[in-house]
C-alpha positions as CSV (number, residue, x, y, z in Angstrom):
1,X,89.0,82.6,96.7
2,X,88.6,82.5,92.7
3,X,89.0,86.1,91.7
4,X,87.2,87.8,88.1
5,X,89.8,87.0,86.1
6,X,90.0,83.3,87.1
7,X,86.3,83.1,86.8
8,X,86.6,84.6,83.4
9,X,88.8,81.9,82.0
10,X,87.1,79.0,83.6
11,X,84.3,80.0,81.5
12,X,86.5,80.2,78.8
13,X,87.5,76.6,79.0
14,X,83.7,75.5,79.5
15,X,82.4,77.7,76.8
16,X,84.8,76.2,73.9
17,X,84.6,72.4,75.2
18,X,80.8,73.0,75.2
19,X,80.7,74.5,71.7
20,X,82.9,71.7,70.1
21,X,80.2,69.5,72.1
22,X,77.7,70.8,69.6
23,X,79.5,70.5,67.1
24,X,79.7,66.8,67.8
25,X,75.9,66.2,68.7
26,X,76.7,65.7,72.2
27,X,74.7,68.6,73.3
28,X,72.5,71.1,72.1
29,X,72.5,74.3,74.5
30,X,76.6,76.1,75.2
31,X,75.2,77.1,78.8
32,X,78.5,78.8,79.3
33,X,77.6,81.5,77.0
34,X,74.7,82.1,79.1
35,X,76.7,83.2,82.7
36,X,77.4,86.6,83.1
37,X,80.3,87.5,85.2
38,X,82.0,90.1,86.5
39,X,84.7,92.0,84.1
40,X,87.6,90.6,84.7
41,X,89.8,92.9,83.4
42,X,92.3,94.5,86.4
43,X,90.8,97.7,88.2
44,X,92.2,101.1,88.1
45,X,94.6,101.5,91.0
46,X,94.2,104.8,92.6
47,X,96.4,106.6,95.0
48,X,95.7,107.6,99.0
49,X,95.1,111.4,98.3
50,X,94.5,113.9,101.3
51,X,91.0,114.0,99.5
52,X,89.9,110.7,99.4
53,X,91.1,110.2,102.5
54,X,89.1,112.7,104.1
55,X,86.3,111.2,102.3
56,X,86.8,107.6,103.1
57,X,86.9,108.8,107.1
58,X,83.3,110.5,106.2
59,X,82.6,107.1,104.4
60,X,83.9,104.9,107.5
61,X,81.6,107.1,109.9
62,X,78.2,106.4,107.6
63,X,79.2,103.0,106.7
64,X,79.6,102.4,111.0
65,X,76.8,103.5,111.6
66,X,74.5,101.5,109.4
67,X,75.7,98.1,110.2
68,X,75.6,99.0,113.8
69,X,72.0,99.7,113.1
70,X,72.1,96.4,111.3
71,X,73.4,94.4,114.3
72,X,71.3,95.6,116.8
73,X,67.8,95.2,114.6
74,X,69.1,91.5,113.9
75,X,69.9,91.1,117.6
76,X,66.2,92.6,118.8
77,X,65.4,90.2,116.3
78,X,67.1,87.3,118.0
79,X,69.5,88.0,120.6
80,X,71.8,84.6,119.8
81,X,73.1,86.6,117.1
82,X,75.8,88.1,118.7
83,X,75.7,91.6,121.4
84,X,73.5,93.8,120.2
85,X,74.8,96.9,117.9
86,X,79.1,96.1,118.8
87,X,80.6,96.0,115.4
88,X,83.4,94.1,114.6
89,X,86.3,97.4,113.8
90,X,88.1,95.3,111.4
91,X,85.3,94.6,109.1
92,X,84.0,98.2,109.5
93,X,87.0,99.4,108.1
94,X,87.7,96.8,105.7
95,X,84.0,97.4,104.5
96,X,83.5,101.2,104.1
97,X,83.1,102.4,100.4
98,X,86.4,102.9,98.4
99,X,86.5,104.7,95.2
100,X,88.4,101.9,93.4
101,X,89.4,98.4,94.7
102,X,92.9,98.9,93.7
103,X,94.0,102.0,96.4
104,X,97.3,103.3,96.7
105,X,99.2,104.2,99.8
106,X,101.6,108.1,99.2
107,X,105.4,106.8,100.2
108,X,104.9,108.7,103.7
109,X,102.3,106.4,104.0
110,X,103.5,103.6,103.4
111,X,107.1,104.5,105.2
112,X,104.1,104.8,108.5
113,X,103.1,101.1,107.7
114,X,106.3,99.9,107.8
115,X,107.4,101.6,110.8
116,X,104.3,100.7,112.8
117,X,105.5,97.1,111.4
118,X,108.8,96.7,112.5
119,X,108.5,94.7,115.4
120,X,106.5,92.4,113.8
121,X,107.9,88.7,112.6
122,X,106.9,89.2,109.5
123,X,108.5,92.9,108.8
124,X,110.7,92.0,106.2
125,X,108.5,90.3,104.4
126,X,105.7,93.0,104.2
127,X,108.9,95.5,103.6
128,X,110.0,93.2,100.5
129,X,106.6,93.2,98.7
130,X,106.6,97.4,99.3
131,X,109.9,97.7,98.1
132,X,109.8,95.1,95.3
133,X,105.9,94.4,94.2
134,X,106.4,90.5,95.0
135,X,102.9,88.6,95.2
136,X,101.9,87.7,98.6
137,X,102.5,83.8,97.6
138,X,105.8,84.8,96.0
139,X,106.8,86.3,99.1
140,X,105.6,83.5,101.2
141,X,107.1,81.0,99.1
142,X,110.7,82.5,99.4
143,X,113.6,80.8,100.3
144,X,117.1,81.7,101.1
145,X,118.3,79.5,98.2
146,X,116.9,81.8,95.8
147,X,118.0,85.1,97.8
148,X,121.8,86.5,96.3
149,X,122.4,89.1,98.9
150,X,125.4,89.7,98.6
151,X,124.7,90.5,95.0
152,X,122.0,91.9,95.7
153,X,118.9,90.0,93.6
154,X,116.4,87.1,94.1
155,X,114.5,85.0,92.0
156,X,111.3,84.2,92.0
157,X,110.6,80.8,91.7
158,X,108.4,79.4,94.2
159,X,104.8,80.3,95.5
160,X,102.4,79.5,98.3
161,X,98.5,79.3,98.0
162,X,95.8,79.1,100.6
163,X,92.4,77.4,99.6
164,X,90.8,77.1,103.0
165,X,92.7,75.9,105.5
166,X,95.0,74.2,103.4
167,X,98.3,75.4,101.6
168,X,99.6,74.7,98.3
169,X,103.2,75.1,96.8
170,X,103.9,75.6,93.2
171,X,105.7,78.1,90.2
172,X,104.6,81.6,89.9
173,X,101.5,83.0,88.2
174,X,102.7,83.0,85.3
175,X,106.0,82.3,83.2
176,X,106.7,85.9,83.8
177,X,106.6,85.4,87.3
178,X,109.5,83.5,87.4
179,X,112.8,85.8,87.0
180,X,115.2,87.8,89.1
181,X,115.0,91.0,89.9
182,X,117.2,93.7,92.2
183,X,116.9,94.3,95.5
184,X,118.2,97.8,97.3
185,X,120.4,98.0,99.8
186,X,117.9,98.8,102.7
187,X,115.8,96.0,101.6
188,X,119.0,93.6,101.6
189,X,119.9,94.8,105.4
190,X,116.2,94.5,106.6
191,X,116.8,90.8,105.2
192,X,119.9,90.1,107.0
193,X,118.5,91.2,110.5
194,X,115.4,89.1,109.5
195,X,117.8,86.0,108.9
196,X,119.8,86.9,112.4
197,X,116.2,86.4,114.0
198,X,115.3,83.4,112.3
199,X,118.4,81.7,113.1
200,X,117.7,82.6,117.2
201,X,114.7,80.9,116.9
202,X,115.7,77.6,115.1
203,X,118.3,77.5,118.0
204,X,115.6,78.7,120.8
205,X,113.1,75.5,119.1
206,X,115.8,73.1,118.8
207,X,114.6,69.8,118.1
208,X,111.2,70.9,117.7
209,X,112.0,73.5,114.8
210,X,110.8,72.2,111.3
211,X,112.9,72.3,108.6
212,X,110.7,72.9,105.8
213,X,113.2,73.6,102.8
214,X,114.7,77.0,103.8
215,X,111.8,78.9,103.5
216,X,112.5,82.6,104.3
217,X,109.9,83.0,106.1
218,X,108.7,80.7,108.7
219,X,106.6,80.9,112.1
220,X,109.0,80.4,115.1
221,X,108.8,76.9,114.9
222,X,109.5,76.7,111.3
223,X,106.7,75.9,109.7
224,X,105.4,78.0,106.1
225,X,103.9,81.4,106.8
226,X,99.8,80.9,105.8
227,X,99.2,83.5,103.1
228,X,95.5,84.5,104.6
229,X,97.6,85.1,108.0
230,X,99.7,87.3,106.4
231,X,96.7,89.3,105.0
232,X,95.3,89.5,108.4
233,X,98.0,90.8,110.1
234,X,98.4,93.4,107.2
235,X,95.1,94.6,107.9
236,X,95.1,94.5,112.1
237,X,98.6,96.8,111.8
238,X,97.0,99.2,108.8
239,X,94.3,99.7,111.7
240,X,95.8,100.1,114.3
241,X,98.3,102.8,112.6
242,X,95.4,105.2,112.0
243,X,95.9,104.5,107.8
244,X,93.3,104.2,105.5
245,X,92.8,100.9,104.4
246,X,94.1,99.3,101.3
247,X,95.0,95.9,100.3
248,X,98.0,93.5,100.9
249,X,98.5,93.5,96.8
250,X,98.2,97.1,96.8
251,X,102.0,97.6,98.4
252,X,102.4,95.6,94.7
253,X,100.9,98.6,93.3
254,X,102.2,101.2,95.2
255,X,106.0,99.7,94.4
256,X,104.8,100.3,90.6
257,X,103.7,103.7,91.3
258,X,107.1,104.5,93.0
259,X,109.2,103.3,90.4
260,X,106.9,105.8,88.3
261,X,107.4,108.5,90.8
262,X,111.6,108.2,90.6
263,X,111.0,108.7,86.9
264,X,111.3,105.0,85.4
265,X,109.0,103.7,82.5
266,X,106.0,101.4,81.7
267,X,108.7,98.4,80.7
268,X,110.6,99.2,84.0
269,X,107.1,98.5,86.1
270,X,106.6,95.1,83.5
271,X,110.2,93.8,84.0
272,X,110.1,94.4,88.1
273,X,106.4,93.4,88.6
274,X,107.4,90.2,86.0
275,X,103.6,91.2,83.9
276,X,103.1,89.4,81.2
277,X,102.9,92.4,78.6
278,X,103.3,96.3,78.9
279,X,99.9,96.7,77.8
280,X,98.8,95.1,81.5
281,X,101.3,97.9,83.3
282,X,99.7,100.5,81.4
283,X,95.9,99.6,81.5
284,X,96.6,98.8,85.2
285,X,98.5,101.9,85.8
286,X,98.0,104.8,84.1
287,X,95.6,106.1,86.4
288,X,98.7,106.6,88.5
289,X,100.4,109.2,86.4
290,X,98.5,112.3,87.0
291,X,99.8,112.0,90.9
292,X,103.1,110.7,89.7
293,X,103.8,112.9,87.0
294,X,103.4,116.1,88.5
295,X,106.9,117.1,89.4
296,X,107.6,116.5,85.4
297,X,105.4,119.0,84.8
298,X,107.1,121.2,87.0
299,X,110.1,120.1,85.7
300,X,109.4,120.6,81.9
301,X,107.4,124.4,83.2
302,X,110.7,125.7,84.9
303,X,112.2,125.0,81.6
304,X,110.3,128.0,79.6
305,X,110.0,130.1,83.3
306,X,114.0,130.1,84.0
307,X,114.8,130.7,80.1
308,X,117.1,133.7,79.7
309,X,115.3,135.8,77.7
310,X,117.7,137.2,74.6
311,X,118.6,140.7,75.2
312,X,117.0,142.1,72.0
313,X,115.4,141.1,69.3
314,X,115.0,142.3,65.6
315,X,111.9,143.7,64.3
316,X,111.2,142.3,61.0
């Protein structure tokens, strides 16, 4: 799927080639000028607040109900359309209203996520992109070649893409995409276990297991993990763990605000996230800092509140 941004710089492209076509008598009318678009610019991320999450399970409850009502009117209408007013649960609660499309899970959370997760395949790889804000494709285009554990760090090199049922592999996003960051020691041990299993089932496939360049992770017959799978699985175990729903690139975001949260700066969130420039870290999240910042404010309060006051002073 072509996202805003995308769409935004397509029109880009078309709008100058068209206007140097009129320059050059080739065409009268720069019909590119005349589509509107959506703003492409990045939404606010938001965080998971008891609030809106209270809200958001008022939201799912009215947002149930009227596509319920939907269904059944469309199968009194004409009953091949499905079974009367059943509603699918997954697009119920992917569907119900959201106060920004950029939400943010609280690190309790997303510790539940991951703990619901654990038994799944592909743990480590929705652990790494909580931990470490990769891309989905960046994540799914992994391989152990590019992994240091020992030293801790991996590089970001490769990525895979999805455009229906076919998958692509190519360089990151952008040139920023490509660099090497850190990795913690609980994400390095959640990696190891994850290579112990992949290595019992390239033995358990034998000849049938495809080698497919060292890819980190596989399915259990080797073959690349398909990036729309891994969003679907994301979304199944976010429902079934009771958690308000956000998406797959929000654990990106919600690795920003943590780094945030443990005190680090705007050019900290650039350099791990590999943005192109600090001014997309701030625009994208700012709206972060008031839950982020608040134990600062504590912080710089306690300052003034636990002052020793002097024991006398002179009256001038």
């Amino acid at each position: 799927m072509v996202g805003p941004a995308t769409k935004q710089r397509i029109r880009a492209t078309l709008r100058s080639a068209l206007k140097r076509a009129i320059r050059e008598g080739l065409t009268e009318m720069n019909v590119a000028a005349l589509v509107e678009l959506p703003s492409g610019k990045a939404p606010k991320a938001l965080v998971r607040t008891p609030e809106r999450i209270a809200q958001w399970r008022k939201d799912l409850d009215t947002y149930s109900g009227i596509m319920a009502g939907r269904r059944k009117r469309l199968w009194e209408d004409d009953p091949s359309h499905g079974h009367g007013n059943q509603l699918n649960r997954i697009d119920a609660y992917i569907g119900a209203p959201r106060p920004s499309k950029a939400m943010v899970w609280t690190p309790g959370l997303t510790k539940t996520f991951l703990k619901r997760a654990e038994l799944h395949p592909w743990y480590a790889l929705y652990y790494l992109i909580a931990f470490r804000g990769l891309r989905r494709g960046e994540a799914c285009g992994l391989r152990w070649t590019d992994l240091h554990l020992d030293g801790g760090t991996v590089t970001i090199r490769w990525q895979i893409t999805q455009i229906g049922p076919d998958i692509f592999e190519g360089k990151p996003k952008s040139d920023a995409g490509e660099a090497t960051i850190s990795l913690d020691t609980s994400t390095i041990a959640v990696l190891r276990a994850h290579k112990a299993r992949q290595n019992a089932q390239r033995l358990a496939a034998g000849d049938t297991w495809h080698e497919t360049g060292g890819l980190v992770f596989t399915d259990e017959l080797g073959n690349p993990v398909r990036p729309n799978q891994v969003t679907d699985q994301f979304e199944r175990l976010s429902m079934e763990t009771g958690l308000p729903p956000v998406r797959l690139h929000d654990l990106r975001h919600g690795a920003a605000s943590f780094l945030l949260a443990a005190g680090h700066d705007m050019k900290t969130v650039q350099e791990t996230l590999r943005l192109s420039s600090i001014t997309i870290a701030a625009d994208t999240y700012t709206s972060l800092l008031p839950q982020v910042a608040r134990k600062s404010a504590e912080d710089a309060a306690a300052i003034i509140l636990n002052a020793d006051a002097p024991a006398a002073l002179t009256t001038i």
